[in-house]
C-alpha positions, -999 to +999 in steps of 0.1 A: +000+000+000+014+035-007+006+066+011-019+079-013-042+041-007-035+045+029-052+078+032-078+070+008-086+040+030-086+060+061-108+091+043-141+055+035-132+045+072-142+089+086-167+090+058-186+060+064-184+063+098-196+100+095-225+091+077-241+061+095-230+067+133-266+075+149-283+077+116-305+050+120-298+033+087-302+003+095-324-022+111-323-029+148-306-060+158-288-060+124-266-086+109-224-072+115-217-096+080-243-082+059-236-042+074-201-053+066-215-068+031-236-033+026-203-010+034-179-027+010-203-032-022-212+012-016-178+017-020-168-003-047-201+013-063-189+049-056-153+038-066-158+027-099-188+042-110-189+079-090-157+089-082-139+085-115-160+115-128-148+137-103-115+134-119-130+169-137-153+196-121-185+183-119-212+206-122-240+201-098-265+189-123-244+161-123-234+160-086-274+155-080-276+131-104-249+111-087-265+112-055-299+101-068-279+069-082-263+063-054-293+063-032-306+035-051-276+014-054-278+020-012-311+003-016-303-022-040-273-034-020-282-032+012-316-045+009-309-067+036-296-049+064-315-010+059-347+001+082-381+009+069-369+037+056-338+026+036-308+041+021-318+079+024-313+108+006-294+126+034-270+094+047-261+093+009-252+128+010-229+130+038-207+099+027-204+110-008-198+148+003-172+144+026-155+117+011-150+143-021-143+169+006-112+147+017-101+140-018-101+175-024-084+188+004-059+164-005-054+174-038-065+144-056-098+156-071-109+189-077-131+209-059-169+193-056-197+218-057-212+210-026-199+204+007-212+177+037-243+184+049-249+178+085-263+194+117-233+219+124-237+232+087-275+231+083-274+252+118-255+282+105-283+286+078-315+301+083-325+266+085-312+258+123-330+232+142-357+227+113-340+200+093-321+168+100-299+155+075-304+119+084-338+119+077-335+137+045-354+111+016-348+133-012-334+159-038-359+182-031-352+186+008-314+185-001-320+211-027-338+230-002-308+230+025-281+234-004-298+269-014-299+281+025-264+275+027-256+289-005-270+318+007-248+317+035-218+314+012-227+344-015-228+366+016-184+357+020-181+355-017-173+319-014-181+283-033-202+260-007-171+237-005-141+266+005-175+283+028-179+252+046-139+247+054-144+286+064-169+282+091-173+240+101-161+239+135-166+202+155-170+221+188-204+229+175-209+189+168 
């Protein structure tokens, strides 16, 4: 393994984990061979059929059509192991997001349009305390919280990603 795999590794292990910790993805009582089974068939999906267009900007057309895909591979592949409520729109999201967020800080991609969307971000928009990302079931209530922060970032003059590295701060997790 070189040093660019080992961080990549490390970047699915804080994204995943990011992502699924306290979402309520999956089913209670839930098989650890099948969440295992669920993890590693999403990545190799986003590997090999996501990631390799963010090789170039992606415009954010594209970036939504991406997350709409992957949301049903979610379903598709982890059928087995998901709640009532599946793969959703939000959990989806937040792994793709930051994992492009770590890729691009590192220099290996560049720069997504969006950035991860979670509590601490959704609370410095006008939308604090009225949405949760882990609930989030589609485009349109992603859509929704994109333009509030977008908003947010026009005010600094700023994309959503380089706003978000402006004002994230885990304290506020």
């Amino acid at each position: 393994m070189n040093g660019k795999q080992f961080l990549q590794s490390e970047f699915w292990i804080l994204s995943w984990n990011a992502s699924v910790n306290r979402s309520g993805v999956y089913k209670p009582g839930g098989d650890p061979e099948g969440r295992s089974d669920f993890r590693e068939g999403l990545v190799d999906y986003i590997e090999t059929e996501i990631l390799p267009a963010y090789q170039k900007t992606v415009r954010e057309e594209e970036h939504f059509k991406h997350l709409r895909t992957l949301v049903k591979a979610g379903n598709r592949i982890g059928k087995s192991v998901l709640g009532h409520d599946g793969y959703r729109f939000g959990v989806a999201q937040k792994l793709l997001n930051l994992q492009l967020k770590y890729l691009w800080c590192s220099k290996f991609i560049p720069e997504p349009p969006h950035c991860p969307v979670d509590r601490v971000m959704i609370n410095k928009t006008v939308l604090k305390n009225q949405v949760a990302w882990t609930r989030m079931t589609s485009v349109t209530e992603y859509k929704k919280v994109i333009a509030a922060m977008r908003t947010e970032a026009d005010k600094q003059s700023l994309s959503l990603a380089r706003w978000e590295l402006e004002v994230f701060d885990r304290r506020d997790a």
